[in-house]
C-alpha positions as CSV (number, residue, x, y, z in Angstrom):
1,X,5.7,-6.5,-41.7
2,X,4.2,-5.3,-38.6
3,X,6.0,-4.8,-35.4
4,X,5.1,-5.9,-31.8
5,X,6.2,-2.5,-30.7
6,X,2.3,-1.0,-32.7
7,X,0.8,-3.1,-30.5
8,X,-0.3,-1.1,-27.1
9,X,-1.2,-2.4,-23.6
10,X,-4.4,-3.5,-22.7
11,X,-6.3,-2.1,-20.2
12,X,-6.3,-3.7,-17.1
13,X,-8.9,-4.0,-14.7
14,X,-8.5,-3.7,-11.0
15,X,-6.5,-6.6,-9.2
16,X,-8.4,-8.5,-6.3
17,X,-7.9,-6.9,-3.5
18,X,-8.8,-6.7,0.7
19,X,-12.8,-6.0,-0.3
20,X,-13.3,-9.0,-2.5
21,X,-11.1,-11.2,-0.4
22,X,-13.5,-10.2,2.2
23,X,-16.3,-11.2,0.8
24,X,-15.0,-14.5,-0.8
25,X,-14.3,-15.1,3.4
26,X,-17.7,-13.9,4.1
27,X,-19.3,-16.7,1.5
28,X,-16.8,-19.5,2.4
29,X,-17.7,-19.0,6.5
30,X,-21.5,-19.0,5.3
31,X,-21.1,-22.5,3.9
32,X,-19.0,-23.9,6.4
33,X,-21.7,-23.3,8.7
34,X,-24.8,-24.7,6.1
35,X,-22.5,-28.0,5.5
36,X,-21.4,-28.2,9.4
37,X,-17.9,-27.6,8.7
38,X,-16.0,-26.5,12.1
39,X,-12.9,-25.2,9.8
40,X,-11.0,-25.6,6.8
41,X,-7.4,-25.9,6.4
42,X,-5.8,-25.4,2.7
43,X,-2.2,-25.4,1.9
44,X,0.0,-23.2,-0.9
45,X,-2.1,-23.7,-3.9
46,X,-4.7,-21.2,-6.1
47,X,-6.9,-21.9,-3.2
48,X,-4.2,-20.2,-0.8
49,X,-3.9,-17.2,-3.2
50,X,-8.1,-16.6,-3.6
51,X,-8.9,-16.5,-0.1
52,X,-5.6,-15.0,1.6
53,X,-3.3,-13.0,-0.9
54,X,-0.4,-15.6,-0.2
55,X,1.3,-16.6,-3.1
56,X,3.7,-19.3,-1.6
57,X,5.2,-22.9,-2.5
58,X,4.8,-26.1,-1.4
59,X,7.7,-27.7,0.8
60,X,8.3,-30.0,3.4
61,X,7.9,-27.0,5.7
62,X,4.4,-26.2,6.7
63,X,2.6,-23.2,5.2
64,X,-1.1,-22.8,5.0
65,X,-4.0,-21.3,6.4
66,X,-7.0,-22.5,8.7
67,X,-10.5,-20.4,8.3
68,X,-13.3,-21.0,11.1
69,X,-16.4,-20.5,10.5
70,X,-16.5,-17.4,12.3
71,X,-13.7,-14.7,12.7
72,X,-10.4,-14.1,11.7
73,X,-8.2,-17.1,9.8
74,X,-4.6,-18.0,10.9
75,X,-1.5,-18.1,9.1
76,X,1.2,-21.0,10.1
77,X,4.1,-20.3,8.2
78,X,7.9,-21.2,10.2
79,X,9.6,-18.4,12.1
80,X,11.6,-17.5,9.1
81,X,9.1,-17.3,6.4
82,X,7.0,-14.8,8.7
83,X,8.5,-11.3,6.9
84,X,7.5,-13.0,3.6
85,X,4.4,-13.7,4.0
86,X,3.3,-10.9,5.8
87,X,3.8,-9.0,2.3
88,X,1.3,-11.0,0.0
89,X,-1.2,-11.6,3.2
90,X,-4.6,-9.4,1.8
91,X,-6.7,-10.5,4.7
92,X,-7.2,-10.0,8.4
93,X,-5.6,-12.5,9.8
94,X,-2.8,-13.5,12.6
95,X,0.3,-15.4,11.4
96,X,1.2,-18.3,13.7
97,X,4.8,-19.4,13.4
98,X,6.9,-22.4,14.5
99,X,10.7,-23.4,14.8
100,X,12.7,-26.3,13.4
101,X,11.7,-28.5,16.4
102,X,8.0,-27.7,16.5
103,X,5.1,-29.6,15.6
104,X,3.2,-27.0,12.9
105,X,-0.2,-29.1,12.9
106,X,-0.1,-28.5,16.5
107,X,-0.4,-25.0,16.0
108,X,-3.6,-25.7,14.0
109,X,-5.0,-28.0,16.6
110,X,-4.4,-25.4,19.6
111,X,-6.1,-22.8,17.2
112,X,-9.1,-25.4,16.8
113,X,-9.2,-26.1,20.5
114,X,-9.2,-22.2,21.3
115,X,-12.3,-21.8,18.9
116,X,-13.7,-24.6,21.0
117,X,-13.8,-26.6,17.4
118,X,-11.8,-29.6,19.1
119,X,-14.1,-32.5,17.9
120,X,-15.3,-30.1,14.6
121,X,-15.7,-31.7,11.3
122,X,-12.4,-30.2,9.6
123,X,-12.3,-29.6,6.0
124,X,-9.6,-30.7,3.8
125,X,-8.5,-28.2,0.7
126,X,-8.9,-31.2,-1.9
127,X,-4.9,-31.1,-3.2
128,X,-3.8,-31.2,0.7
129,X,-0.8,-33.7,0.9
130,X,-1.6,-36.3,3.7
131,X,0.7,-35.8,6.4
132,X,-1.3,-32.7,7.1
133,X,-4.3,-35.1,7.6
134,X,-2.1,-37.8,9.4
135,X,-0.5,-35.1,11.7
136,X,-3.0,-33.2,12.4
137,X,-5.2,-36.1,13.3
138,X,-2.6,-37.0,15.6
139,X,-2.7,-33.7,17.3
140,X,-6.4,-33.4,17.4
141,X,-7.6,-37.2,17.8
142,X,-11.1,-35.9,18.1
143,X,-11.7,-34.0,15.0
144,X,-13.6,-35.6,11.9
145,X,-11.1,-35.1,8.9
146,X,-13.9,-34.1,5.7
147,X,-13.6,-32.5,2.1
148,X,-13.2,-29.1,2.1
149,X,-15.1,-29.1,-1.4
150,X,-18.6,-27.9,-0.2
151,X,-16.9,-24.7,0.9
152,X,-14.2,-24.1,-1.4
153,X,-15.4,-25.1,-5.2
154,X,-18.7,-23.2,-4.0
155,X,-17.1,-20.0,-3.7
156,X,-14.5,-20.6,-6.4
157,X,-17.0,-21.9,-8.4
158,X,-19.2,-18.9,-9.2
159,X,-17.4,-16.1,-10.5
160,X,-17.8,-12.2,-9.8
161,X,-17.7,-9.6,-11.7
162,X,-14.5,-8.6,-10.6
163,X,-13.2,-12.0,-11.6
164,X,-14.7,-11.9,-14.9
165,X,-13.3,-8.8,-16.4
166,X,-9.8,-10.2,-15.0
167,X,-10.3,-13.3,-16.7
168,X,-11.6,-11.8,-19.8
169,X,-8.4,-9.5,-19.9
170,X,-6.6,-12.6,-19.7
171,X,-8.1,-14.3,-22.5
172,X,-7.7,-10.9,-24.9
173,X,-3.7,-10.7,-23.9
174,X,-3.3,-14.5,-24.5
175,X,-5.6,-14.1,-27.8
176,X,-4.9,-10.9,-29.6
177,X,-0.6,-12.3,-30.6
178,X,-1.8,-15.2,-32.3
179,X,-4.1,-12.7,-34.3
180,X,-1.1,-10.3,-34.6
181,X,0.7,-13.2,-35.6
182,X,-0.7,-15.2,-38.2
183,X,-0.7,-13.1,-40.6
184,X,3.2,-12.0,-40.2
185,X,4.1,-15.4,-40.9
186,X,6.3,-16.3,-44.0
187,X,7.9,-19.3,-45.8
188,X,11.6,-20.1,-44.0
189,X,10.6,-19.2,-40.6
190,X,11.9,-21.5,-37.1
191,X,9.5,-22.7,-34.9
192,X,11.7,-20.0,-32.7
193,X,10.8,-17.1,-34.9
194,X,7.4,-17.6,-34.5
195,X,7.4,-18.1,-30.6
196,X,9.7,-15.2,-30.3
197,X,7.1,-12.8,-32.2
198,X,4.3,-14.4,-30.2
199,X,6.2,-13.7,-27.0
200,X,6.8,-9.8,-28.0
201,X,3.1,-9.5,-29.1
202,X,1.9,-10.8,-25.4
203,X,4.4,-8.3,-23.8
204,X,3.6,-5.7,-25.8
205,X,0.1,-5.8,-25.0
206,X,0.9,-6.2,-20.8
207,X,1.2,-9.8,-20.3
208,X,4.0,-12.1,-19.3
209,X,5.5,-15.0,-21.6
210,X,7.3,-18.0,-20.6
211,X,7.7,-19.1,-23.8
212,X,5.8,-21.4,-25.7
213,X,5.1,-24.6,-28.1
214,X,5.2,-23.7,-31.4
215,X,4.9,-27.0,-33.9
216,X,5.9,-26.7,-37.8
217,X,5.3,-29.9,-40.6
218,X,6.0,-33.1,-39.0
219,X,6.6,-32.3,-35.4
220,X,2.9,-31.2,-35.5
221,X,2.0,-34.8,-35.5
222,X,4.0,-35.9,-32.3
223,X,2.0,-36.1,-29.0
């Protein structure tokens, strides 16, 4: 039988890093200013990651980032969270904090008022909760609350190079154990077995595994 340990790591390709954030800024700014988009505002999620570094979590304690159309982003984070987030950040960009008993959308509308964007068209990151759209229209009454989707599915849209090879690396790490697998299988085995060689195969080859779903005779017919 063969062993996970024959398997060796693939080759990675280079992570994103400050030059291809850059120009995913450069691209999102250009459509903000062909759609009329004063600024967008996107919260932790994927979207947070792609254009900023940050890899953070959703709470009831505001975290996100606001991009104008011209110049540098803004990080709000709270007072606390600052060291954190300083060590993902892959971008240019000046981290505004706030204290228990501040207002964190108000830190985005002063921002927006400095840029002179106080009656702007502000763009929404489309899985933005909506007390960020409540608040912050409370803070900045004259701003025009829009989809962010112009601007950030036409970046993330339309991959790069870059992006490719990382995906495609993906793809082989996540593909090549069920290949390794199949053919190790054998009468008498546990739906554990299996994930358990599946899971040394991905690590053996440089991925990460979280475990996985592994269905044998009539548990293959559940939903």
């Amino acid at each position: 039988t063969a062993q996970a340990g024959e398997l060796k790591p693939i080759k990675l390709p280079p992570p994103i890093g400050r030059p291809e954030r850059l120009t995913r800024l450069a691209k999102a700014q250009a459509l903000m200013q062909a759609n009329d988009i004063g600024a967008i505002i996107i919260e932790p999620s994927a979207s947070l990651d792609y254009f900023t570094g940050v890899q953070w979590w959703r709470s009831e304690r505001v975290t996100g980032t606001v991009i104008p159309p011209t110049g540098n982003p803004i990080i709000v984070t709270p007072f606390f969270e600052k060291p954190s987030v300083e060590e993902s950040l892959g971008i240019p960009a000046e981290i505004r904090t706030w204290d228990e008993h501040d207002e964190p959308l108000k830190l985005v509308a002063d921002f927006l008022r400095e840029r002179g964007l106080a009656n702007a068209r502000v763009g929404m990151e489309e899985t933005n909760r909506y007390f960020i759209i409540d608040r912050l229209a409370q803070q900045l009454p004259g701003a025009k609350i829009v989809s962010a989707n112009p601007v950030v599915r036409g970046v993330r849209m339309i991959k790069t190079e870059p992006e490719i090879a990382l995906m495609q690396a993906a793809s082989d790490i996540t593909l090549a154990p069920f290949a390794y697998t199949w053919p190790c299988l054998k009468a008498g085995m546990t739906t554990a077995d299996i994930d358990a060689m599946i899971g040394q195969a991905t690590k053996a080859l440089g991925g990460s595994y979280d475990g996985g779903l592994v269905l044998l005779g009539e548990g293959t017919a559940y939903p």
